[in-house]
N, C-alpha and C positions, 0 to 999 in steps of 0.2 A: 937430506932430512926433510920432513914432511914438514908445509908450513903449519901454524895455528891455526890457521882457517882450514887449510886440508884436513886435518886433526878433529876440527870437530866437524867437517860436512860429513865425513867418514863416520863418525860416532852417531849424529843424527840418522844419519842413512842407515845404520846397523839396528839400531832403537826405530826407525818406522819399519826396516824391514820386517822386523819380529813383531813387532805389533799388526802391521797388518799380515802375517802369516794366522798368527792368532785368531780373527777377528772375522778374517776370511775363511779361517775354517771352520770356525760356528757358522758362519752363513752356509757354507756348503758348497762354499768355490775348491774346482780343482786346482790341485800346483801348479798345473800351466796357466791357469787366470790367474791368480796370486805372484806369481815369477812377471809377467807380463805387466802385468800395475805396477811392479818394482822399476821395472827396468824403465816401463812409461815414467815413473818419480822421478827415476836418479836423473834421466837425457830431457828432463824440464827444467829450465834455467827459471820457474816461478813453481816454484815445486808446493807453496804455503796455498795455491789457487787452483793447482792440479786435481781433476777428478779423478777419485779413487777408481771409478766403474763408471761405466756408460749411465747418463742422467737420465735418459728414455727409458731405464727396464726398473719396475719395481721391483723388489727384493725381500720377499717375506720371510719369515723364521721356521711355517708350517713347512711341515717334511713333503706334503705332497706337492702345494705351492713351489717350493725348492726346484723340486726335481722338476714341472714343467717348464721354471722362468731359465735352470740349465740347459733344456735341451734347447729352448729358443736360442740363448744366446749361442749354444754351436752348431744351428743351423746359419749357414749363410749365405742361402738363397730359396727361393719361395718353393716347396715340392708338394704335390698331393698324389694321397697313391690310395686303393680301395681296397681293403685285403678281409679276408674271412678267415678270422681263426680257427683253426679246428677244434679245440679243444671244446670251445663253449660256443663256437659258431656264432659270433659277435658280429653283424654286416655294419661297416665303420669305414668312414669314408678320416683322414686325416692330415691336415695340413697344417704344416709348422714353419713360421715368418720369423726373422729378424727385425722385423717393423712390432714396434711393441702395441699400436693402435690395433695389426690387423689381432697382434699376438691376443690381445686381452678380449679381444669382439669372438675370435674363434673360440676362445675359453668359455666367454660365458652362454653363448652359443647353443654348445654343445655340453652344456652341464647337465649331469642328472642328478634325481637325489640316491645321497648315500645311505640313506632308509628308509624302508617303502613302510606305510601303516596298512598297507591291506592287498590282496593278492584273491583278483577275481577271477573267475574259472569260467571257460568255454563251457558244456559239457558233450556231446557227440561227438568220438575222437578226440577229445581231449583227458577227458575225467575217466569219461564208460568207454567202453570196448562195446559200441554199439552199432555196429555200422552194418550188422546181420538184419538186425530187427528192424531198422526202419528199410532194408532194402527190401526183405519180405513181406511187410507189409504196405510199403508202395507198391509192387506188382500186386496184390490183392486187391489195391482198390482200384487201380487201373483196370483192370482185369472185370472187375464187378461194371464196370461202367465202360466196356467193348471195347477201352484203348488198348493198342497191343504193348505189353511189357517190355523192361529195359532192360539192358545189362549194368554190370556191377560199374562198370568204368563210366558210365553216361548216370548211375548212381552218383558216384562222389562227385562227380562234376556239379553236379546240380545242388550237393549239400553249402554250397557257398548260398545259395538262396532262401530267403522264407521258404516255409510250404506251401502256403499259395501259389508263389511265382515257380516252382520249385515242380511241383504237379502239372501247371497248368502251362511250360514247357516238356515236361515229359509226353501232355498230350498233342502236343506237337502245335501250341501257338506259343507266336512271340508278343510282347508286350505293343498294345492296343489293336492286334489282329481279332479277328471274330471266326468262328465256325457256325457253318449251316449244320444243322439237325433237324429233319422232316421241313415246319413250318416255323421253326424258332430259332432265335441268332443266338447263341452262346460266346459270350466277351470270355479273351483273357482273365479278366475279375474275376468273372459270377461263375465261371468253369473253376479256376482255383480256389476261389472259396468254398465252393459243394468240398470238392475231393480233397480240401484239408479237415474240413468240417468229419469227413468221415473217416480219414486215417487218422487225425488226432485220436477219436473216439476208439477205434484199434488199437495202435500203436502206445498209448497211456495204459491199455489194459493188461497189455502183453509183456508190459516189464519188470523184472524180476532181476537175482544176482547171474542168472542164468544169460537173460537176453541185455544185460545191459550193464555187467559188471564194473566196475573199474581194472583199469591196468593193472598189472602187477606193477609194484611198488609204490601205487599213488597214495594207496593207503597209510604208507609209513612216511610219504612225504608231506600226508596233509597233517599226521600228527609229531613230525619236527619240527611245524614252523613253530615261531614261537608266541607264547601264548596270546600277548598284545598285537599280532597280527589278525587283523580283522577277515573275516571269508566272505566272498559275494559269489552269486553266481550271473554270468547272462547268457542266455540260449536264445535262437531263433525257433526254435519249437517252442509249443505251448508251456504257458509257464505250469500246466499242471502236469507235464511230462518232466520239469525238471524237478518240481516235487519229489515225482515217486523214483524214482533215480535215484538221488539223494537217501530219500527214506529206505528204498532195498539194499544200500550200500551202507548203513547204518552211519551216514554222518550228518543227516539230517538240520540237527541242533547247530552243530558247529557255522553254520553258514547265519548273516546274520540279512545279509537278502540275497531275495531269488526272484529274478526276475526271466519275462520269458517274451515275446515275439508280442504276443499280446496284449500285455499289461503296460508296454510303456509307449512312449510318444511315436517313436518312429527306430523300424526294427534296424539291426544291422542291414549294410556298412555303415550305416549312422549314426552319427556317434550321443545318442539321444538315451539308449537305454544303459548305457555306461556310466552317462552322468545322471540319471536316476537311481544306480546303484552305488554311486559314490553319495550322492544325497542320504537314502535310504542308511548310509556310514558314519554319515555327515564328518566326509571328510572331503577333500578338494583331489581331483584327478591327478595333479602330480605328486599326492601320497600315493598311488595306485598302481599295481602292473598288472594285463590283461595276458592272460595266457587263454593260447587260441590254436586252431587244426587248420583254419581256412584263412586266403584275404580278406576276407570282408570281415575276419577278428581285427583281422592288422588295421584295414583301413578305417576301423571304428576308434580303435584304440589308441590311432595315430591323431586321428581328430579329435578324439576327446581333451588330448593333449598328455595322455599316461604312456608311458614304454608299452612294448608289446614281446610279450616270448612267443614263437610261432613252433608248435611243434610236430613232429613228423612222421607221428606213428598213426595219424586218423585219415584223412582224405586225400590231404596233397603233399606233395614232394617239396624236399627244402627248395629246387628250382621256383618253385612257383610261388613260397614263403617269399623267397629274398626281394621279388619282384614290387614285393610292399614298400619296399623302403626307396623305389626309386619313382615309384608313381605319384605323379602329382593331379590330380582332379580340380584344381582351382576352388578347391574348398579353404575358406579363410581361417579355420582355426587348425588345419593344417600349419604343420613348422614348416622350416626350410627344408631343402634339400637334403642341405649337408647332416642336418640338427635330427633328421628323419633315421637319416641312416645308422644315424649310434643312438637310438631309441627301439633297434631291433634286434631280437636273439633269437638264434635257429639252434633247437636240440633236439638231437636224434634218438635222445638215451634219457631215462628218468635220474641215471647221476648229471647228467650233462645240464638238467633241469634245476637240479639241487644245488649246480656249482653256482650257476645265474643266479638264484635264489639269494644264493649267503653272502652274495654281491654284494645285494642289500641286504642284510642281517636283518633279511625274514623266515 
């Protein structure tokens, strides 16, 4: 026969098992973490002092919170792996500890926000389908001024540049080199300034829905977002090219700034005219995500300290997108490494655009 004491350790032990099956499953512990706290209770000879769960991991109620502090605790040992999704081309670097210090530092790390206020726009290659028009008319003004013309792939190469820097490699100097002409030195500078000076002047004229359309489908994405998302734009082209862009595509209104290479402190890759357009919102850059064709969107947008979507249908290739997220330039408002890499999305497709989009229910 069972003693009295057996009798009731039996009965207590029946009564915490079920309560903490209970208790534990509002938390969101599996059976085998709830079975395991049991059998940890029963083979405790101070079972009133026994901890129910490891003292190191906090334990929150939120469902997302849940699901992260579970997969910590069934990791149990440190791994990092780098993988690219394909569906939404997500470049994400991610590392999961049993150490709750490193646990909680990676978390907040690597946080983004879960809803953007505003969604600013590259435009050439990103917005417009323009990449005809400014290549025919950079060979015109080349051409007009005896340099010999480029091809299309030494074209997009070059679109990561203002138009100064942008032209006055084309004419074949690099930055603080000079050209003899007759009896006069012509700088990098004062060469790129003339021949932006005169393709802006072209190039502004010449656009229309014809030369400078938008994508198919940008149009229905810029009227899904929703209504409380704010629109900016920033280009390294003149800002009176992003104007008429805008205005021949008929969304003019909807953008609430437009800024261009010219009107703010310092063009792309720096991260200068982005926080002019977050000013201009008057909102703070991590309300903000920068979608962009080239790196030098990424590595503005990285500095600014806003996510970045790089997309793949204008100048450069996702290869040369993803390369944003591992460079580091010793610029200080630069993130981390780690914090870089899941601050960056590669879409290939206008739904692939849409899916990142509703990420943040914008």
């Amino acid at each position: 026969m069972l003693s009295h004491n057996n009798i009731q350790s039996k009965i207590r032990f029946s009564c915490f098992a079920v309560l903490l099956f209970v208790a534990s499953t509002a938390k969101g512990f599996t059976a085998v973490q709830v079975i395991s706290a049991v059998v940890a209770h029963q083979s405790s000879s101070t079972s009133t002092s026994t901890s129910l769960l490891p003292q190191h991991h906090y334990f929150s109620t939120s469902k997302t919170d849940r699901l992260q502090q579970k997969m910590t605790l069934d990791s149990s040992s440190e791994t990092t792996t780098t993988t690219t999704n394909e569906g939404t081309n997500n470049i994400m670097t991610t590392t999961t500890t049993n150490d709750s210090d490193n646990y909680n530092h990676q978390s907040s790390s690597a946080a983004v926000p879960v809803a953007l206020k505003a969604v600013i726009f590259d435009i050439d290659g990103t917005l417009a389908d323009s990449w005809k028009l400014g290549f025919d008319a950079t060979n015109e003004v080349l051409q007009k001024n005896g340099i010999s013309v480029i091809d299309e792939e030494t074209y997009h190469y070059g679109c990561r540049f203002t138009t100064p820097n942008r032209l006055a490699r084309h004419a074949g100097l690099e930055p603080f080199e000079s050209a003899e002409n007759d009896d006069t030195t012509t700088t990098y500078e004062s060469l790129g300034a003339k021949l932006a000076m005169e393709f802006d002047d072209l190039y502004i004229d010449l656009v229309s829905p014809q030369t400078a359309g938008f994508y198919p489908g940008m149009g229905d994405l810029l009227l899904a977002l929703k209504e409380d998302v704010a629109l900016g734009c920033l280009t390294n082209a003149a800002v009176g090219y992003g104007h008429a862009v805008l205005r021949e595509n008929d969304c003019h209104d909807k953008f609430a700034s437009i800024r261009g290479a010219d009107n703010v402190p310092k063009a792309k890759p720096h991260p200068d005219g982005l926080w002019q357009v977050c000013k201009d919102l008057s909102l703070e850059p991590t309300d903000c995500i920068y979608i962009g064709d080239s790196p030098s969107d990424g590595t503005a947008a990285l500095a600014a300290g806003m996510l970045f979507i790089g997309v793949t249908w204008g100048s450069n290739s996702k290869q040369v997108l993803a390369k944003v997220a591992q460079v580091d330039n010793n610029n200080n408002n630069l993130s981390s490494s780690s914090n870089r890499e899941n601050q960056v999305f590669l879409c290939d497709t206008m739904e692939e655009l849409k899916d990142v989009l509703a990420r943040f229910s914008v």
